[in-house]
N, C-alpha and C positions, 0 to 999 in steps of 0.2 A: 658204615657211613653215617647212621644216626648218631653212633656218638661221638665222632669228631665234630658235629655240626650243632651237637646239644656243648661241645667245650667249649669251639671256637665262641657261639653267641654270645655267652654272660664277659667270655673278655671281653669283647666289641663294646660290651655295655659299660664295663668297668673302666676301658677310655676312656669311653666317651665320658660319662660322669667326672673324670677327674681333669679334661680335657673343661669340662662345663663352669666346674670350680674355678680352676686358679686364675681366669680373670678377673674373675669378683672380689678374690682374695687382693691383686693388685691393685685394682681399683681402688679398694677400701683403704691401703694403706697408702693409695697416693694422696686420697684425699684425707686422712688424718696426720699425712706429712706436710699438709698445704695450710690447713689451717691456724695452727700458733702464728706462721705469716702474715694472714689474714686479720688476727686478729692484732697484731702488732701495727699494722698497716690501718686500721680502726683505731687505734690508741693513738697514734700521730696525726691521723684526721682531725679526731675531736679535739687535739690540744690548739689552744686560743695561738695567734698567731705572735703576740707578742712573748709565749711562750718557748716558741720554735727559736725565734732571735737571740743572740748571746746581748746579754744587759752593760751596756759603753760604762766602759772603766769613769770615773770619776775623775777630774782631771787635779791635781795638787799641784799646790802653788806655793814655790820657794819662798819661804817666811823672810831670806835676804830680799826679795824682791819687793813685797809686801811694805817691806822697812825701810825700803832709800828714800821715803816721802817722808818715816814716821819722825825724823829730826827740826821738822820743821811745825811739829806741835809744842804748845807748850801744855805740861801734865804735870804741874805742882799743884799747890792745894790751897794756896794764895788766890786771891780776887784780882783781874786784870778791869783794870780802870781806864776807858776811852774817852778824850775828853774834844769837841771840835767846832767846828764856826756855831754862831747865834746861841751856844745855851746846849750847841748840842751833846750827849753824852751815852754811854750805856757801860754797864757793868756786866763781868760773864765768869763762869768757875768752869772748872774741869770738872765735867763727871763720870765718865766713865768711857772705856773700850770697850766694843762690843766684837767679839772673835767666834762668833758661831758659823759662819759662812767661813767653809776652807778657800774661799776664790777673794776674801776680802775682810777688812774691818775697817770700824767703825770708832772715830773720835766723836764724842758727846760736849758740848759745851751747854750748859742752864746759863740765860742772861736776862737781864732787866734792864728798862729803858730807866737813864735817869739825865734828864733834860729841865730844863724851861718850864716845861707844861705840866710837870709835876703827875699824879698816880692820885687822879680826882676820884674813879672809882674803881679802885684797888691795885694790885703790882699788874706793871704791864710788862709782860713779860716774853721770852722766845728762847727756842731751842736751834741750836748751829749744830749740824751733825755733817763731818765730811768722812768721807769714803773711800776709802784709799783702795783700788785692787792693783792686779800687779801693770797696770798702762798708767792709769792716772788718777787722782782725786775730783772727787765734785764736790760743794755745798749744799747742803740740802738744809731748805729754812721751815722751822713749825714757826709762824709770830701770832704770838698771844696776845699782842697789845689791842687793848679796846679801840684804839685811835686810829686804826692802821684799815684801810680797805683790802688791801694785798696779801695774802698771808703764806706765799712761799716764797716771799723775800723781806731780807733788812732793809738795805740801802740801796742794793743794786735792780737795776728793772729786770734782770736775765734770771731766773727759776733754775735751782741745778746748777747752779755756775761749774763751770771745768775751770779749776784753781790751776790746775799745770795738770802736762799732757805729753809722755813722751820725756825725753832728758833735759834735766835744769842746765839750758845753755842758750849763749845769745844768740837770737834770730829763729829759736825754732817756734812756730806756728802751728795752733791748730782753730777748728771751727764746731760752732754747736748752731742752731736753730732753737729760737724759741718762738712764744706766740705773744703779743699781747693786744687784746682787745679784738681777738679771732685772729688777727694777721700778723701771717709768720714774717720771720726776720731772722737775718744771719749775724750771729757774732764773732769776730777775728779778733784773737788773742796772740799776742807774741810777744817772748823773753825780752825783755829792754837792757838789759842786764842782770850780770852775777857780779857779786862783789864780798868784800871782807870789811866787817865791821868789827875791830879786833882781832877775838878768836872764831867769830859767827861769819857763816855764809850766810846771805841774805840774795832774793832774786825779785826784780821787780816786772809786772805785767802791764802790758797795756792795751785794751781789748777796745774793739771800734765796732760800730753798727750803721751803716748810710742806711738813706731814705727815711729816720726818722725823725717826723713831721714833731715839732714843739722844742726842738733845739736849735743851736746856731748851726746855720750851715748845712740842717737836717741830717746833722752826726751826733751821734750819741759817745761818748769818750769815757772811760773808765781803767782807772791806774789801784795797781796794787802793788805792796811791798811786803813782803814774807820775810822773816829772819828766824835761824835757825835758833831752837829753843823756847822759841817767842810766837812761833805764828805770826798774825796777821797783827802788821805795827803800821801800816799807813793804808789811807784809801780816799780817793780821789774820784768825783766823776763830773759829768758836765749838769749845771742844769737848767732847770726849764723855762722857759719863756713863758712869764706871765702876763696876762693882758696885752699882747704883741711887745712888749717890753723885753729887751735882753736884759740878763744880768749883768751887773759890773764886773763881777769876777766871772772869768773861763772855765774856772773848778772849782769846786766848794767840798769839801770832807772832814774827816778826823783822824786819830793814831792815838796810837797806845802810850798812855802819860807816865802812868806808873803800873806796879805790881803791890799791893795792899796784903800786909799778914793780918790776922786777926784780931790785933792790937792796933791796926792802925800806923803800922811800921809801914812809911814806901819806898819801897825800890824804883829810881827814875829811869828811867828808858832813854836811851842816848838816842839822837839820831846822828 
């Protein structure tokens, strides 16, 4: 009987010992199956959240789109000569397109005041830059002129003007907001017509402003006339009442007289 009793002991022990193990052993490998998890789950925490996001496509803008305005620039290399009531005038070149922006470009005009008052102390000068994306064009004025208190505009009191907006047709309307002198004001612009001068489409604007104070009738009136090839060949607006005095005339402006080569050659501008 002792030595069944001295066999059976060391198995019991030999179980048990291997019974002791193989938890451990599981354990260990649940836990170095958990961790690459772990640590992948740590690597997407730390990433920045603007990381996480997929990055918005870029939107492209059909270059046809871009160009149903671009007919109504003119881009020769001639001098356009403006010439209009009291003395008034200015002269302007084409300088450049500017296409770095895939949602838009940019027409450049250089021009100089040449009036009456003459360039006492040196060229007075300003940059026309319009905008074309694929809804519509604005004007965008630099004015250089020493004479001038305003200097992001020529003629017109509206900053940014929206040239056309939407499709060149009669009746359609659009609106901008500007400010002047802190207080904002609405401008309404609509197609007065399309027409054919020749072979040229040409389209004329006429953009209105109530409530303001220094005009007749406290409306402000301003007319424009585009022609394709040519750009901007008339302009018209109302103006101001001086000393409580109206003016005699209801519009006063100017247009485009000729096109000037560098010789002094001019091209006259029909209307």
């Amino acid at each position: 009987m002792k030595k069944i009793r001295y066999f059976v002991l060391p198995l019991f022990m030999s179980l048990t010992l291997l019974a002791g193990c193989t938890p451990k052993q599981d354990a260990q490998v649940k836990v170095e199956g958990d961790k690459p998890n772990q640590e992948t789950k740590q690597e997407n925490d730390t990433k920045k959240p603007e990381e996480n996001k997929e990055k918005p496509q870029e939107e492209k803008v059909d270059p046809a789109v871009l160009n149903r305005f671009d007919k109504y620039f003119y881009k020769g290399k001639d001098e356009m000569v403006y010439i209009g009531m009291a003395e008034y005038g200015y002269r302007a070149k084409y300088e450049k397109e500017v296409t770095d922006n895939p949602k838009e470009k940019t027409v450049v005009y250089k021009g100089s005041m040449s009036d009456g008052v003459g360039e006492t102390k040196g060229p007075r000068e300003f940059i026309a830059s319009y905008i074309i994306d694929k809804d519509k064009v604005v004007e965008k004025i630099e004015n250089k002129d020493y004479l001038k208190d305003r200097k992001t505009t020529l003629n017109s009191i509206i900053e940014n003007f929206i040239v056309v907006k939407g499709e060149v047709k009669v009746g359609n309307k659009w609106e901008q907001s500007f400010k002047q002198k802190d207080k904002e004001f609405k401008a309404v612009t609509e197609i007065k017509a399309v027409e054919k001068k020749g072979d040229k489409t040409q389209f004329v604007t006429e953009t209105t402003v109530a409530n303001m104070e220094g005009y007749k009738d406290n409306t402000y009136i301003e007319k424009r006339t585009y022609r394709e090839g040519l750009g901007l060949i008339d302009f018209e607006n109302t103006p101001k009442i001086v000393n409580g005095v109206e003016p005699i005339d209801p519009m006063v402006g100017y247009g485009l007289n000729y096109i000037m080569d560098k010789d002094g050659n001019k091209d006259i501008i029909e209307r």
